[in-house]
C-alpha positions in Angstrom: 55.9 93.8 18.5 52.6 94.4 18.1 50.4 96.1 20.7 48.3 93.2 22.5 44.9 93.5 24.6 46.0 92.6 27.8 43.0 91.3 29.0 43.0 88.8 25.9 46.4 88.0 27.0 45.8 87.3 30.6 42.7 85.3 29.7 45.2 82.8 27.4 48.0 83.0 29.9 45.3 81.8 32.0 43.8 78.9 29.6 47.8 78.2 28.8 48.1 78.1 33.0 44.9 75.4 32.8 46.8 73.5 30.3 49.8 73.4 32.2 47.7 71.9 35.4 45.5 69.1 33.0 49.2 68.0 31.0 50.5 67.9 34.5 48.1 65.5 36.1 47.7 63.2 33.3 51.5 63.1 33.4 51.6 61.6 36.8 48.5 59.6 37.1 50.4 55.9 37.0 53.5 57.3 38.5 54.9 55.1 41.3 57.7 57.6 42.4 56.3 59.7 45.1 58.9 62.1 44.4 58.3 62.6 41.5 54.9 62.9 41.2 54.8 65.2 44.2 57.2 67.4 42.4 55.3 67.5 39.1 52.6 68.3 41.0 53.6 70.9 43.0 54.2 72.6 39.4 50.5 72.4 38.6 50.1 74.2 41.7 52.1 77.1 40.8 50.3 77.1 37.6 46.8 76.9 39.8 48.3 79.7 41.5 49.6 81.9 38.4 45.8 81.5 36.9 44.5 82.8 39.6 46.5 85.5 40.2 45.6 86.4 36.5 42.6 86.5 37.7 42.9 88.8 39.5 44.8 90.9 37.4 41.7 91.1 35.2 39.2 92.3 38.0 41.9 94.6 39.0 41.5 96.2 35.1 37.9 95.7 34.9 36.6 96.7 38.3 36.9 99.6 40.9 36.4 98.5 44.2 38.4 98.2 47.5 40.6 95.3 47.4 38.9 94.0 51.2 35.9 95.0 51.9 36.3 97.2 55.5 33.5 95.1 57.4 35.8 92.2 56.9 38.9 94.0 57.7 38.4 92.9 62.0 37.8 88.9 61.2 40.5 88.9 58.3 43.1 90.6 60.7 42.8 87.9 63.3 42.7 85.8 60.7 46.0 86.7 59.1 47.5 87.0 63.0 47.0 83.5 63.4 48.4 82.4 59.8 51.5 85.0 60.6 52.0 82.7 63.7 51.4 79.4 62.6 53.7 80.1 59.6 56.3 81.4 62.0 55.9 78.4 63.7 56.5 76.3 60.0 59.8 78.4 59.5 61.0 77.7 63.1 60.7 74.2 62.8 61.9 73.5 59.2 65.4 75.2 59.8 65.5 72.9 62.9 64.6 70.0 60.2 67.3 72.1 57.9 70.1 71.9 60.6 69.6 68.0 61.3 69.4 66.9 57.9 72.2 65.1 56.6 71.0 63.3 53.2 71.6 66.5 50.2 68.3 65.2 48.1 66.4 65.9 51.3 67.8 68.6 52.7 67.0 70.4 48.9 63.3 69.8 49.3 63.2 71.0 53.1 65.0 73.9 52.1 62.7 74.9 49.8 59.9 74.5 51.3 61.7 76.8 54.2 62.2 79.2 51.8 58.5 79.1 50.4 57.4 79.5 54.1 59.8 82.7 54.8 58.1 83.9 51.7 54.5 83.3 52.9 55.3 84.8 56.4 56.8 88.0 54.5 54.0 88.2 52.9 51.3 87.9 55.5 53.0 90.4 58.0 52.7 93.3 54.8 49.3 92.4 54.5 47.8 92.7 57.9 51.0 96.2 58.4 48.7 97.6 55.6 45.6 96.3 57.2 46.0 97.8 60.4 47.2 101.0 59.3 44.4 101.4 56.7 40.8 100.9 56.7 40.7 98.8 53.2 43.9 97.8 50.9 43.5 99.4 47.8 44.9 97.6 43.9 47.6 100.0 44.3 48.9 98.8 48.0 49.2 95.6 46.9 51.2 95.9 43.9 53.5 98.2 45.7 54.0 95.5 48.2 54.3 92.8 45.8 56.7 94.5 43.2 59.3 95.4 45.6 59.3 92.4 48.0 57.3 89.6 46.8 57.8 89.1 42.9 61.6 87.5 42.2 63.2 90.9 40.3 65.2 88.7 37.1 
């Protein structure tokens, strides 16, 4: 395989990622199905979410900076307190939905939503850990972070 420029490459995953949201949408526009459209759509928001993560993959390669600036490190850890709570809050009630549930169909969705809300609260608690310990999170923190506990290992 040929050796590819990785910033081309993020820059049409990206466009492919843009393609993904647009075919989505269109897809959906007349349908009547809440369901369904809700669940299409909920796949254009992973794809809004994968573009701009590549995104940010491509500052990361182009730019050398901290990855918070440290005067905002104060309001973004209250910040990130409150989310940690409020998604704590989401988990807590969910597996309360989870445990009263009785129709399968539904208790797939609220389940993974749960998950996807376990996910977000992991996540926030290692961001403000290396916010308080350090004065700025570097590139490198977060990919640490995300390699070993965010990004499903296939």
């Amino acid at each position: 395989m040929p050796k590819i420029n990785k910033l081309d490459f993020f820059q049409k995953q990206i466009e492919l990622e843009k393609l993904i949201i647009k075919t989505a949408e269109k897809s959906v526009a007349d349908v009547k199905n809440q369901l369904v459209k809700e669940l299409i759509m909920s796949i254009a928001l992973d794809s809004r979410k994968h573009a701009s993560l590549l995104s940010a993959l491509i500052v990361m390669s182009t730019e050398v900076s901290p990855y918070i600036e440290e005067e905002k490190l104060d309001v973004l850890s209250e910040n990130i307190k409150k989310h940690i709570e409020l998604e704590a809050k989401a988990i807590q009630t969910y597996r309360e939905l989870l445990d009263s549930i009785e129709n399968e169909k539904e208790k797939l969705i609220v389940q993974a939503i749960y998950h996807d809300e376990k996910r977000h609260h992991l996540l926030l608690k290692k961001i403000h850990e290396i916010i308080v310990k350090q004065e700025a999170i570097t590139e490198e923190d977060m990919f640490e972070f995300l390699k070993d506990d965010y990004i499903p290992q296939f």
